[in-house]
N, C-alpha and C positions, 0 to 999 in steps of 0.2 A: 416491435418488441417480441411478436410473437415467432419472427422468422429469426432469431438473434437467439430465442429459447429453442426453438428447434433446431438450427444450428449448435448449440450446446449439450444439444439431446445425440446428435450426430456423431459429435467430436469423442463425446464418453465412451458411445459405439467403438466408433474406427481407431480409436489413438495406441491400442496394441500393435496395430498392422500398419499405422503410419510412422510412428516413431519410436524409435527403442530405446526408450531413457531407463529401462530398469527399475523406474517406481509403480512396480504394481499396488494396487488399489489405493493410488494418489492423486491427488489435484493437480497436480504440477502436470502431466500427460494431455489430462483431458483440455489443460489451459492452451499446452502446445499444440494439441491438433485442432482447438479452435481457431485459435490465430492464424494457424498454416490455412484451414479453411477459407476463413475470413478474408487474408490479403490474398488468395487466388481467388475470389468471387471480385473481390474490387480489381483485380488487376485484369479478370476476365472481363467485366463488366468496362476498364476501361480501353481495352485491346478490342472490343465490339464498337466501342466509340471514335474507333480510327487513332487511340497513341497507340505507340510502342513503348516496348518496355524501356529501352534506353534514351528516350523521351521521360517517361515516368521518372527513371534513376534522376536523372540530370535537375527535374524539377522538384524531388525531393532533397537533393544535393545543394540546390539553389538557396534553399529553406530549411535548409540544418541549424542555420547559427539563430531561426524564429522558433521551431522544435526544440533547439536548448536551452534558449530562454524561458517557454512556456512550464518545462521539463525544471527547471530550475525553479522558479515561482511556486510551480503546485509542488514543490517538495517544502519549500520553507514554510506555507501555509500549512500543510501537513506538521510538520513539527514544530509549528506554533500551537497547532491543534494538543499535538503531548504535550509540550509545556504548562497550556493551562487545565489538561486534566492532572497533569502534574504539581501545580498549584491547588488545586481542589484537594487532591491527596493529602497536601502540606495543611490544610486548612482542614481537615475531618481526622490529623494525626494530633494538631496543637489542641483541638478540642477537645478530643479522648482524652488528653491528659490531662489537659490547664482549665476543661469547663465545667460546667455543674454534673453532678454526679448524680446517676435515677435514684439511687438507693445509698446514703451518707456512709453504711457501717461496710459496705462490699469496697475491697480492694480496687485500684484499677490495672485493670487488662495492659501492663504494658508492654511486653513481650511479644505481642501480636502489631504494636504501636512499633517497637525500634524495628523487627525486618520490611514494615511496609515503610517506615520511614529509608529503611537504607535502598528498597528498591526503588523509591519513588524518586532518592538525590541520585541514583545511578541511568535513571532513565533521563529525570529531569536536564540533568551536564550533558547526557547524549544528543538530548533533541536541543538544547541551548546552542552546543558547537556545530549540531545541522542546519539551525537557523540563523548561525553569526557566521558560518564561512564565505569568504570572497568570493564574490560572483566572477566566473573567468573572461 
């Protein structure tokens, strides 16, 4: 972990001079020159083990269609994860309005209630159709 944070500490460093994505003072850079880091330490570390890179290619290539599977699965599990905060949403909106109230003479808040309700069913459908679509 700790060579994985100083590789990270690395990446923040060099990613102006590695890569010119244009996003100054972004995540997105320092993400790319860790990964460029990363898969040339493994790829050096595996070219010291006697493969070649088109060895490497070939047996990544081999193992695309178990990558797209695994690539697949943790996305649906991810957007089962929205779904049911998305559910929780649904259940702390119906309460706001439909449950007992702290104080009987105060109005309820519900103007704060319809925009989390509508971002909650626009997220909700979003992650619904990310975890019903057909697996290829």
């Amino acid at each position: 972990m700790r060579f994985l944070r100083w590789l990270w500490r690395l990446a923040a460093l060099i990613w102006p001079f590695v890569i010119d994505t244009g996003l100054w003072f972004a995540g997105a850079g320092t993400l790319y020159a860790f990964l460029f880091l990363l898969f040339f330490l493994l790829f050096a570390v595996a070219w010291l083990f006697g493969f070649s890179p088109p060895e490497i290619t070939a047996w990544l290539d081999d193992h695309a269609a178990l990558f797209d599977r695994i690539g697949d699965w943790l996305w649906r599990v991810f957007m089962g994860f929205v779904l049911l905060i998305c559910a929780l949403g649904l259940v702390a909106v119906w309460s706001q309005w439909f449950g007992e109230k702290d104080e009987p003479d105060k109005p309820r808040n519900v103007g704060g209630g319809c925009c989390g309700l509508i971002a909650i069913l626009v997220f909700g459908y979003a992650a619904w159709v990310g975890m019903t679509m057909p697996m290829d």
